[in-house]
One Martini backbone bead per residue (centre of mass of N, CA, C, O) as a GRO file, in nm:
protein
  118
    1UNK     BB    1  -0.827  -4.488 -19.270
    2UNK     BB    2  -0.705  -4.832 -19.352
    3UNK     BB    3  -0.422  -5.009 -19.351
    4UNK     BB    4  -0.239  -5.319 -19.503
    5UNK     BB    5   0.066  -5.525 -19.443
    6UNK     BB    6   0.218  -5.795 -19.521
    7UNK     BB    7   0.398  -6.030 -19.430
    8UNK     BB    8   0.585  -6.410 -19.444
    9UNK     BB    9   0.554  -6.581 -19.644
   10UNK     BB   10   0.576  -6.919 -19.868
   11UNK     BB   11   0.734  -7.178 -19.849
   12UNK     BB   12   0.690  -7.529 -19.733
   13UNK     BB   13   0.713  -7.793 -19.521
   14UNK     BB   14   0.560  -7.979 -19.370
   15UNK     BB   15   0.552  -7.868 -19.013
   16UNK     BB   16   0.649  -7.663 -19.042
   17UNK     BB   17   0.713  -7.259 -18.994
   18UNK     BB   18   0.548  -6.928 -18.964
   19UNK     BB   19   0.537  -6.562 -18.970
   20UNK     BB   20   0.296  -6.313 -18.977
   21UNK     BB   21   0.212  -5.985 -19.094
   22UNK     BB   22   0.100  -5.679 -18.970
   23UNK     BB   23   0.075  -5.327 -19.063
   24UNK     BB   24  -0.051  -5.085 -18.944
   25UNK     BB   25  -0.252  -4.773 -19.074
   26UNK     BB   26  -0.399  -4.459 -18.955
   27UNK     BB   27  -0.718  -4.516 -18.833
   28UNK     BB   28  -0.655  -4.714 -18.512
   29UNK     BB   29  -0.894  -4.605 -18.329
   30UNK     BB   30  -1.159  -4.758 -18.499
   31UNK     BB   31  -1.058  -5.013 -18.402
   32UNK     BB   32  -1.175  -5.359 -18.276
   33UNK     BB   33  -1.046  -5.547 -18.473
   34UNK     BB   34  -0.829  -5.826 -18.584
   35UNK     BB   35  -0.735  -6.045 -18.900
   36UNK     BB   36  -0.738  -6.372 -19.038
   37UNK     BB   37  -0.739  -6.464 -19.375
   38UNK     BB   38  -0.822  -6.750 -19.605
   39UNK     BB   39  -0.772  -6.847 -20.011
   40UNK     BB   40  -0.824  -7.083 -20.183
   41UNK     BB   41  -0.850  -7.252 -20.477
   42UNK     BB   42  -1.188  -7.261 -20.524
   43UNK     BB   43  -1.226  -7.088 -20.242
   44UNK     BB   44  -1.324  -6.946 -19.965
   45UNK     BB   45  -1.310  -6.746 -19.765
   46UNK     BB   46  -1.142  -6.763 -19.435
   47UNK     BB   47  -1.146  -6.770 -19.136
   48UNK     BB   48  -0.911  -6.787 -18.878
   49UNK     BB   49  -0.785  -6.531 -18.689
   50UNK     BB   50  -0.901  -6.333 -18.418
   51UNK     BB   51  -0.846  -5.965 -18.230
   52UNK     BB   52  -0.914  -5.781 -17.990
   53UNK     BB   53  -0.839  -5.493 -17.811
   54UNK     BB   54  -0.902  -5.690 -17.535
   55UNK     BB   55  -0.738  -5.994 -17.652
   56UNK     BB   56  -1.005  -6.154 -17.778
   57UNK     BB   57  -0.960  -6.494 -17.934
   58UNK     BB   58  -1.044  -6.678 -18.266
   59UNK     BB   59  -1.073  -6.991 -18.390
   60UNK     BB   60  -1.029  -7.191 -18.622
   61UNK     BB   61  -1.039  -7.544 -18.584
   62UNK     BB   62  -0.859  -7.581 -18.827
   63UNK     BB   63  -0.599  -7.436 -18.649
   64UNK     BB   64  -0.591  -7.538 -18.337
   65UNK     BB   65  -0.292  -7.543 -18.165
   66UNK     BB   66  -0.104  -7.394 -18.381
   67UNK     BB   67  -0.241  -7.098 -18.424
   68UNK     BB   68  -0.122  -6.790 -18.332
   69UNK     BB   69  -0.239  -6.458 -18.202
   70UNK     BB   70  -0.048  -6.112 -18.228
   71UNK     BB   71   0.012  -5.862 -18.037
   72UNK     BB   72   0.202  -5.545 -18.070
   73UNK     BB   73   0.156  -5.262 -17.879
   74UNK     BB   74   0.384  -5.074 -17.968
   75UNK     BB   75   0.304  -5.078 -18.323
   76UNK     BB   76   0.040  -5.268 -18.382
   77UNK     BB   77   0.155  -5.551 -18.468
   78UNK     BB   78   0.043  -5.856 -18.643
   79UNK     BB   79   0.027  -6.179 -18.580
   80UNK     BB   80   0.090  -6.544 -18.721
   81UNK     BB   81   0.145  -6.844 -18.582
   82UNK     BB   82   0.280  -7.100 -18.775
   83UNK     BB   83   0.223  -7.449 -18.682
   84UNK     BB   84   0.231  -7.752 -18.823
   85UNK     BB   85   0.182  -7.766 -19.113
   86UNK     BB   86  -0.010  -7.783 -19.415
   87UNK     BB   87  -0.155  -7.815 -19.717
   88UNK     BB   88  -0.422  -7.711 -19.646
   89UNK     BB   89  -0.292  -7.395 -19.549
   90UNK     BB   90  -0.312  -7.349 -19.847
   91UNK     BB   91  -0.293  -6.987 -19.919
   92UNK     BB   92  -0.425  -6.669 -19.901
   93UNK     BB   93  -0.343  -6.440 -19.636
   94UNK     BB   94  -0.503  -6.198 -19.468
   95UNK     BB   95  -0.587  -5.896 -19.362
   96UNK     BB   96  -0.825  -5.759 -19.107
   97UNK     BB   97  -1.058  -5.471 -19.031
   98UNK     BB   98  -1.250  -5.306 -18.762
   99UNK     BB   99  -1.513  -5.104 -18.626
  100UNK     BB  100  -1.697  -5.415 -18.512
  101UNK     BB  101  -1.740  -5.686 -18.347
  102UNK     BB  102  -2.031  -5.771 -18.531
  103UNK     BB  103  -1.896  -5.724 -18.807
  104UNK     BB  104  -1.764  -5.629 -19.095
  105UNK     BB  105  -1.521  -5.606 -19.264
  106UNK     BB  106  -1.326  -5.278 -19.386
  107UNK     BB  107  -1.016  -5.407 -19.405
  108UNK     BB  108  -0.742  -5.488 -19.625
  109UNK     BB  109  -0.506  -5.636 -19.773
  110UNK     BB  110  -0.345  -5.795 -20.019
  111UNK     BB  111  -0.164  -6.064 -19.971
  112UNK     BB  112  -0.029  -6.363 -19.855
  113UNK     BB  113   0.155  -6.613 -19.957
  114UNK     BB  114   0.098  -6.988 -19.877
  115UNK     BB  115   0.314  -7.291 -19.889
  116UNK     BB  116   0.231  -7.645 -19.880
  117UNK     BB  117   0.502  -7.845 -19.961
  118UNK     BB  118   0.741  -8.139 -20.055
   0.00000   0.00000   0.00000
């Protein structure tokens, strides 16, 4: 099994930068990709950007160019640097892992708001 804690969500206006984390525990050697999703209220979950263990990196269109995906490989923490936020933004971002690259997620955080308004 595996864990995984979000956390650096809040509220931003506009332009700002935001940086998630996320932390993960137990069995991180059967991960073989690490990524974050996002979901506003009444849409559908939306990959944002993920990493596999050779850090090779995808993102989604409306966010290239803004957010960064990147872990740290001493302790295993995932972020996504969040820069030039727009209110479109606005959504709970989940942090989510699997065991195949080209399978579905298996493993999910509990998920960090962020608010994007003036």
């Amino acid at each position: 099994q595996v864990q995984l804690v979000e956390s650096g969500g809040g509220l931003v206006q506009p332009g700002a930068s935001l940086r998630l984390s996320c932390a993960p525990s137990g069995s991180l050697f059967s991960i073989t990709t690490m990524g974050w999703y996002r979901q506003a209220p009444g849409q559908q979950r939306e990959l944002v950007a993920e990493m596999t263990s050779r850090g090779s990196t995808h993102y989604a269109d409306s966010v290239k160019g803004r957010f960064t995906i990147y872990r740290d490989s001493a302790n295993n923490t995932l972020y996504l640097q969040m820069n030039n936020l727009k209110p479109e933004d606005t959504a709970v971002y989940y942090c989510a892992a699997k065991r195949t690259v080209l399978g579905d997620y298996d493993y999910w955080g509990q998920g960090t708001q962020v608010t994007v308004s003036s």
